[in-house]
N, C-alpha and C positions, 0 to 999 in steps of 0.2 A: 588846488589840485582838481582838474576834473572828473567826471562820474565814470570815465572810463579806468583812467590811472587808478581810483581808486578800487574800481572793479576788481584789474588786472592786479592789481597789490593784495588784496583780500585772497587772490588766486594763485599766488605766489612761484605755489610747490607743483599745482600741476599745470601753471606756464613754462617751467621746467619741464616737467614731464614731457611734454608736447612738443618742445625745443629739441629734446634729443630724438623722439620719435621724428621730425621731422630731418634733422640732419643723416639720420638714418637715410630713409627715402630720398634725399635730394642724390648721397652717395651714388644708391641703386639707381637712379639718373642717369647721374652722370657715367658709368658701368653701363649701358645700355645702350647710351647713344653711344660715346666715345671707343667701347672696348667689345659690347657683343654686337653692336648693330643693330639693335633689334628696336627698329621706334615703336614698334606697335605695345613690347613690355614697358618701352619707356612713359608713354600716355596711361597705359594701366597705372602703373605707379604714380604719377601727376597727377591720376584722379584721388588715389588714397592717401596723398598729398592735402589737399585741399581739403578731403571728407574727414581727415583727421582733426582738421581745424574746427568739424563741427560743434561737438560737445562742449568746449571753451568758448562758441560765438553765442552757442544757445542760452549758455548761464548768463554771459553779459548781457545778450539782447532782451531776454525774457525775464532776467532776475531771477534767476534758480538757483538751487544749489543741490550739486549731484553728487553724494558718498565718494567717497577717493572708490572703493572696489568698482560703483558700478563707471564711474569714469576712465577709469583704467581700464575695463574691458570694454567700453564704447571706444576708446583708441583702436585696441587692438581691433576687435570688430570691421573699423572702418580700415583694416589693412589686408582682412582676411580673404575680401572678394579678389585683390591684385597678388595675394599667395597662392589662393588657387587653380589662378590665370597662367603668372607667372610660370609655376612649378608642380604645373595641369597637375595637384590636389584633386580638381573636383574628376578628373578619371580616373588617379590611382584608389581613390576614396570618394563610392557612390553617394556617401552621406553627407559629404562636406556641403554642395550645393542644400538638402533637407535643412541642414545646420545653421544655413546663412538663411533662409526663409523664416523657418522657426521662431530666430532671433529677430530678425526684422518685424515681425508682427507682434512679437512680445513688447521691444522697444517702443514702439510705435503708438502700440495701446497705453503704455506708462504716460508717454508724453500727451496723451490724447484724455486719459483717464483724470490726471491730474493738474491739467491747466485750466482743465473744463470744471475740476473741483474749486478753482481761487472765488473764495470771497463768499461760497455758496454751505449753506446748513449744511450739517452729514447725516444725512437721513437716508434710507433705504432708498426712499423713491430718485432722490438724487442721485445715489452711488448707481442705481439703472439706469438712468439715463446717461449718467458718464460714462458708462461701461458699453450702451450705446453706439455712442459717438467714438469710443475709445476701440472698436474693434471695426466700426466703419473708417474709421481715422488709417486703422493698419489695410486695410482690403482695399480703401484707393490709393494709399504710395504704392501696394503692391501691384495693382493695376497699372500704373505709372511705370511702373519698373520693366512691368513687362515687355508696354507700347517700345519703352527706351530697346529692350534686346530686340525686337520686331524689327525693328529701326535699323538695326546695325545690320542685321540679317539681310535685312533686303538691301540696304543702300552699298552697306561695304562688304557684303558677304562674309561678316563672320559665323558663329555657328553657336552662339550665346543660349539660343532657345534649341540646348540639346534634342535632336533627334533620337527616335525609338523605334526597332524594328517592332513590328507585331505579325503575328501568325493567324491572325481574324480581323475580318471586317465585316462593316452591315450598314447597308446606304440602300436608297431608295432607286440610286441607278443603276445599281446591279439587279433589280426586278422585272419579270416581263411583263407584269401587269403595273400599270398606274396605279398608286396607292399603297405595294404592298413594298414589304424590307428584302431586299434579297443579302445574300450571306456567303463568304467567302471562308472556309476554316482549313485550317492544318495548312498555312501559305508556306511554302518551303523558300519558296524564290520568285524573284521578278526582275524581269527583264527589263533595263533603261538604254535606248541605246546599242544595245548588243552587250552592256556589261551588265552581269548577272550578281544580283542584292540575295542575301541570306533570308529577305522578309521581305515586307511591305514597311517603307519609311511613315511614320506619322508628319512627319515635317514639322516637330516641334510642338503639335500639341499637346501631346502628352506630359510635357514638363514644362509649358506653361501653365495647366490644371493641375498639376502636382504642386508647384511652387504658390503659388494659392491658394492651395490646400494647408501646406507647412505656414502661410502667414494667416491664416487662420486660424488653428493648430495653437501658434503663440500666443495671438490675443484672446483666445480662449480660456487660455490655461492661465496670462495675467486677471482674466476678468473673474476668474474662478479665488485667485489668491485676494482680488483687493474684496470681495463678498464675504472671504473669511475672515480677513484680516481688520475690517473694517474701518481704512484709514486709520488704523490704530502706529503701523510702522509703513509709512508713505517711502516710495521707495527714488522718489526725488521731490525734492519742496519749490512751488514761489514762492516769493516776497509778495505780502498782500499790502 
């Protein structure tokens, strides 16, 4: 029997699991193309398709092993970004988007905090510098994540990197002197066009600094638990 088979055999109950998560999704597929028309939910779902499969490639490829809880919620997880696509969550529910960041940088730091720990003493000095690497680890897939929504934005015009009115601005080319800040406050409206905006649009950057903030936020708050916890209850293991 190969190292795979034996892999996926030792994984039994949540290759199951994943099986029916995934016939789920294929359904909402097919429902999408076939019945609502809609490709664009149909590719969302395709991607959480595939992200679903993550947690079960990681354990094979890496030799880990991930608690049944925290892998049943990395399932769902990787389903949550095409729920709130789907069935616009992240506008009926301003926090869903905080939620998904949060978690991303938490995640992120785990995998980053404890791959960097294989094979190495557990000492203080150590557990800083995984902690390190473990919160730089979340801050560039979130940087990744973001370039990806940039991406969509400009090429297919979706609108991933939520815009935000605001009611003040301060730039250097709103001053009549060279050097100084000039300042815009209490913006009611602005004109685009002839159609008339309740504010001034940030064009998305606002909630790409937010959403970097929240994946920060997570790896903090894990770097803060593995300090106390002191590799005492790891919260997924390698094989060394």
């Amino acid at each position: 029997m190969s190292k795979l088979s034996q892999r996926l055999k030792k994984r039994k109950g949540k290759t199951i699991y994943l099986l029916v998560v995934e016939t789920i999704l294929l359904l909402m597929i097919v429902y999408y193309l076939l019945v609502a028309k809609d490709a664009v939910n149909a590719v969302r779902v395709a991607v959480s398709l595939i992200c679903a499969m993550i947690p079960l490639a990681l354990e094979i490829i890496f030799s880990m092993h991930i608690p049944w809880p925290i892998y049943a919620f990395l399932i769902i997880y990787a389903c949550e970004h095409m729920m709130g696509a789907c069935f616009n969550l992240y506008l009926y529910f301003p926090w869903w988007d905080n939620m998904m960041h949060i978690t991303e940088g938490f995640m992120f730091a785990v995998f980053g905090y404890y791959y960097l720990s294989v094979g190495n003493e557990k000492n203080l000095k150590m557990r800083i510098r995984n902690i390190i690497f473990a919160i730089s680890l979340a801050i560039f897939i979130g940087f990744l994540w973001e370039i990806i929504e940039y991406a969509m934005d400009t090429i297919w015009m979706f609108d991933m990197q939520k815009d935000v009115l605001v009611t003040r601005i301060s730039s250097y080319l709103l001053a009549d002197t060279t050097g100084e800040i000039g300042t815009i406050n209490n913006i009611s409206e602005v004109v685009v066009n002839g159609q008339v905006l309740p504010g001034y649009i940030d064009i998305g950057l606002i909630d790409t600094m937010d959403d970097l903030i929240m994946a920060l936020i997570g790896a903090v708050v894990f770097s803060l638990y593995a300090l106390i916890d002191r590799d005492k209850h790891p919260v997924i293991r390698f094989e060394e």
